[in-house]
N, C-alpha and C positions, 0 to 999 in steps of 0.2 A: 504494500500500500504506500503511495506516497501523498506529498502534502506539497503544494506548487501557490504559491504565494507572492503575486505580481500588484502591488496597489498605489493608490497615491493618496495622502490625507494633508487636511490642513489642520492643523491642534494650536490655536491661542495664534501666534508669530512665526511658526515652524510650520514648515512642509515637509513631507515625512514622503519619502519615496523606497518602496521597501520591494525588491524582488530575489526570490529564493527555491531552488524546489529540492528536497530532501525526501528520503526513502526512512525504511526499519529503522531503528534504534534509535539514540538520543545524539539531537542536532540543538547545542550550544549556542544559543546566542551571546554575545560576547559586546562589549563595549564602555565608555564611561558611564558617570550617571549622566538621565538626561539625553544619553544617544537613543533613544527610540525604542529597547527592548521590550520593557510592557506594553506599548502602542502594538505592537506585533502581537504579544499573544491579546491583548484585547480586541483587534480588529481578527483574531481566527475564532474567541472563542464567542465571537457573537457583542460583546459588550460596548462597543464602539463602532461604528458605519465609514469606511473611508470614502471616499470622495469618487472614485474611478478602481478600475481592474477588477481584479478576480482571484478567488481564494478558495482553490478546488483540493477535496481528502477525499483518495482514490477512487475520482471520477464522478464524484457526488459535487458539484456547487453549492458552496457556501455564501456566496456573495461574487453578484458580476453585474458591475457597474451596467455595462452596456445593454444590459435584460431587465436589470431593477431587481433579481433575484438579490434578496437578502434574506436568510433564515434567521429566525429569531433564536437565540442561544439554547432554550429547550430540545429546539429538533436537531440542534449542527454533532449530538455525542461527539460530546468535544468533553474530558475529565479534566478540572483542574484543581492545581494545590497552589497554596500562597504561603507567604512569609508564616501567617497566624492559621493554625487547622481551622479556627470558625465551628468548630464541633458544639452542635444544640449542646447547650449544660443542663437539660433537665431530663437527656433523655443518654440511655445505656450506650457503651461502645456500639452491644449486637443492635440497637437501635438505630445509631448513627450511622451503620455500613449500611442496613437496610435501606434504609430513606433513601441511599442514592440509586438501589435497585434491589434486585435479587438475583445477579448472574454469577454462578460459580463460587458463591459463598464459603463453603468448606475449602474451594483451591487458593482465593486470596485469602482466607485467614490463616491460612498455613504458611502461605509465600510468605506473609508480612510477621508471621509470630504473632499472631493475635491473639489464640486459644485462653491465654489465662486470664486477659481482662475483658471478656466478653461481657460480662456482668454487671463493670465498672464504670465510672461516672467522669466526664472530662477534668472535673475536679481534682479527680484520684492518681490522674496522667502525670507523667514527666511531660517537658516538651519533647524528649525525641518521640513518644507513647503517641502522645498527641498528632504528630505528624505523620506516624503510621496510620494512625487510624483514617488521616484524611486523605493518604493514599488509597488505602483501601474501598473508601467510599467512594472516590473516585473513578477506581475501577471497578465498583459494583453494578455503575450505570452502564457498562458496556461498550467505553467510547473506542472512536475511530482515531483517538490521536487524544494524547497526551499532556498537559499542558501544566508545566512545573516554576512557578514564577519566584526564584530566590527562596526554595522548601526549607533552604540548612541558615537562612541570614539570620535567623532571632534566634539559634541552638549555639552555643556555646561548644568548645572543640569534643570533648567529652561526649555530647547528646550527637554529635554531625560524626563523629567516628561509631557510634552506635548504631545511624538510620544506613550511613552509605550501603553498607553492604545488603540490607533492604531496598536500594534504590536499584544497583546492580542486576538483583534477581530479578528486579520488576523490567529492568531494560532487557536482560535474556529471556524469558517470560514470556511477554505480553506481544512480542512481533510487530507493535504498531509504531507509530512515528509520535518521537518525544521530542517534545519544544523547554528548555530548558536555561532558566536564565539565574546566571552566576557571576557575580566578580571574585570568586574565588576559582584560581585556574588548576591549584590543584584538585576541586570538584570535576572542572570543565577534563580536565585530562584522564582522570580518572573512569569517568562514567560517559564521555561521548566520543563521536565516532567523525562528526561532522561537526562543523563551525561554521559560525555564522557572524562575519564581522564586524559591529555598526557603530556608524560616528555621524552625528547630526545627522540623524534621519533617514539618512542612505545604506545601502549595502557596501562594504567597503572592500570586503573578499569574502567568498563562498567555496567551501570545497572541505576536503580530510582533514581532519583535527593537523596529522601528521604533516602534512605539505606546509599547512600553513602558518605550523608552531616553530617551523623548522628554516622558516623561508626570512631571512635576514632584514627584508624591508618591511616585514610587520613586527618586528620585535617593537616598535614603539608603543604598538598596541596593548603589549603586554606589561611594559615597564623593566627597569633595566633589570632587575633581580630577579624576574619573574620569568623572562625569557629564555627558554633552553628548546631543546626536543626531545620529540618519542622516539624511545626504542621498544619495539616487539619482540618477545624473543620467546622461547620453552627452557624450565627449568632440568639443569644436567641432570643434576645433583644438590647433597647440602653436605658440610661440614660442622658436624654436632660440636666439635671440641673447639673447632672456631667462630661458631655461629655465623657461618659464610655459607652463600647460595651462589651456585654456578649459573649462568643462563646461556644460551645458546642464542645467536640474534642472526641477521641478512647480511655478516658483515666482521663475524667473529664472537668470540668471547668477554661475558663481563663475570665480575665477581663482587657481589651484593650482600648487607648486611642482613643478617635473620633469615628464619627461614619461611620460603614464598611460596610454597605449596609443595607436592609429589613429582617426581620425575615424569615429564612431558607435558606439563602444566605447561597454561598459555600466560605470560605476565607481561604489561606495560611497564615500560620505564619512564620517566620524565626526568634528563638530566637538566640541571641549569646550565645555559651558556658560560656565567658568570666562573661557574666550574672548571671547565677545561681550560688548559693550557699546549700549546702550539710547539713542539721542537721539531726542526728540520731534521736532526739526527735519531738514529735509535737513541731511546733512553739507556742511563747505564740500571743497576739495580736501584731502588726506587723504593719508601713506601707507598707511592701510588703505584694501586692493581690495576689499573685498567688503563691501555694503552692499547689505542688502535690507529691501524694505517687508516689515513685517510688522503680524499681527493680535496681540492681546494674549487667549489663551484662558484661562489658568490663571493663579494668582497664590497662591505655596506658601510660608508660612513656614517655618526652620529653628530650631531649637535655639539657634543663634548670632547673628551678625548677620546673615545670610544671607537672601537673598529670591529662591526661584527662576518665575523668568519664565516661561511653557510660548507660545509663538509659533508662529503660522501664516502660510507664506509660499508664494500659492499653494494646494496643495494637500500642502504640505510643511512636517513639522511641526517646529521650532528648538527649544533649550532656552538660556534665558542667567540667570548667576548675577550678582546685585548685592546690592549693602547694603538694608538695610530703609528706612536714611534714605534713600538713592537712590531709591526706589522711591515714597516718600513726597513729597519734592522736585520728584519729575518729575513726581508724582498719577496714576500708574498704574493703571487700572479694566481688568477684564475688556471687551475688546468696540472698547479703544480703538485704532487705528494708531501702530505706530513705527519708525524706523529701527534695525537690526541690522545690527553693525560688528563685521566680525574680520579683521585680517591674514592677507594669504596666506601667510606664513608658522609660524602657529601651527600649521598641519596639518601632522604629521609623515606621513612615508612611512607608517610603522606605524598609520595610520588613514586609508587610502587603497590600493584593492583592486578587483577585477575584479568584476564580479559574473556570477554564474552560472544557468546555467538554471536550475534548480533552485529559486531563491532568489525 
């Protein structure tokens, strides 16, 4: 099923020119505050009217300017979650999944962990309690598409390490198209598949999480600290006496703190750029484990002293930040071979995740 999203809106001083079309799983939209995110899921999920275009989930018309076709939010099964669950307080968990339907009831209350507080009152809830449960209700209505607006922004790090891996199964799951909006990129990297760029109102790039985490002229987007790439890979092995995880990726070998599932397990990586470091030569011995040959693709100034690096390792593509003198120094060209060095321990947990069908 896909979700194809071409419109134009006027909101207050702002023109909002928004085109997109994304398939399965969870498609990230990305941007500051203020760049248009919520206007996107309010003009899918019915709650807002744009101006012109069309906003079709697989093959059903949701709104097209040119027909006058606009459904009103009831008929578009469209599920969504917000910052706050919004859970009736007078009435039971199993009361609050009902309300939104009756489809599969036993399968999402299992998917989500719900079994013991069927009974219980939103009062009795944690927040991350609470956010399950309004996923669940969400998906009890049956919808065609997904719609997740900042679920983890009010949960504190404790409650959002709790729900994600709930959020995970509901992205392997459910098969449908997830709309999903975060400033938090270790969520984004973690749990989607696709990205969705936006800055004042426009689309600013569409495409693979991976292309375009990886791609040196959007790092701005991300902020200098935040900016790195994915690596894919399957788990070798683990080293119980080291608490080291081997992985296997499109491009060589890394070696990663803790351990990240069974052997052939499918895991994400998310290196920061900020992390790697560049030598023309082999390294000598090192406490940094991980060092890969790499291609030199891109070569992206900043603002600052800044110079980011775009690298291919394999058929895997790295991102590293350096100084512009460093870069100069070393005589850096597109095209040329170099060594890329990062600590196994720059990878925190929270940039290391399962990866799902889906994805």
């Amino acid at each position: 099923m896909t979700l194809t999203v071409a419109y134009t809106q006027t909101l207050g001083d702002r023109v909002f020119d928004i085109a997109f079309e994304t398939g399965p799983g969870v498609t990230a939209l990305f941007g500051p505050s203020g760049a248009g995110k919520t206007s996107v899921v309010n003009a899918v999920a019915g709650l807002s009217r744009p101006d012109a275009g069309r906003i079709v989930v697989g093959g059903r018309v949701l709104f097209d300017g040119a027909t006058g076709v606009c459904l009103p939010s009831h008929r578009r099964r469209v599920g969504c979650v917000f910052q706050e669950a919004r859970l009736f307080p007078h009435m039971t968990v199993r009361q609050n999944l009902t309300y939104g339907g009756d489809s599969d009831f036993d399968d999402i209350v299992g998917l989500l962990g719900l079994e013991e507080m069927l009974d219980r009152r939103p009062a009795g809830l944690s927040g991350g309690e609470a956010q399950r449960v309004a996923l669940g209700r969400a998906l009890m209505s049956a919808p065609e598409i997904l719609l997740l607006d900042e679920p983890l922004a009010a949960l504190d790090a404790p409650r959002k390490a709790e729900i994600l891996p709930y959020l995970e199964r509901i992205r392997d799951a459910a098969r449908l198209p997830v709309l999903y909006v975060s400033h938090d990129l270790a969520e984004v990297t973690r749990l989607a598949s696709h990205l969705v760029l936006i800055e004042r109102g426009h689309v600013r790039q569409a495409g693979p999480l991976g292309d375009i985490l990886s791609d040196p002229r959007h790092s701005r987007y991300f902020g200098i600290r935040n900016a790195g790439a994915l690596i894919e890979g399957e788990v070798l092995g683990y080293d119980p006496d080291d608490a080291l995880s081997t992985i296997r990726f499109r491009g060589g070998e890394l070696t990663l703190p803790d351990w990240l599932g069974p052997v052939g397990a499918s895991v994400r990586v998310r290196v920061a750029a900020q992390d790697v470091i560049l030598s023309r030569d082999a390294p000598p011995p090192m406490s940094a484990r991980n060092r890969l040959r790499a291609e030199i693709t891109d070569l992206h100034e900043g603002h600052g002293p800044g110079l980011m690096v775009g690298l291919r390792a394999g058929e895997t593509r790295l991102l590293a930040r350096i100084t512009r003198r460093a870069g100069r120094e070393l005589g850096l060209v597109v095209g040329d071979h170099v060594w890329a060095i990062f600590k196994t321990t720059a990878v925190s947990g929270r940039n290391v995740s399962a990866v799902g069908t889906e994805t």
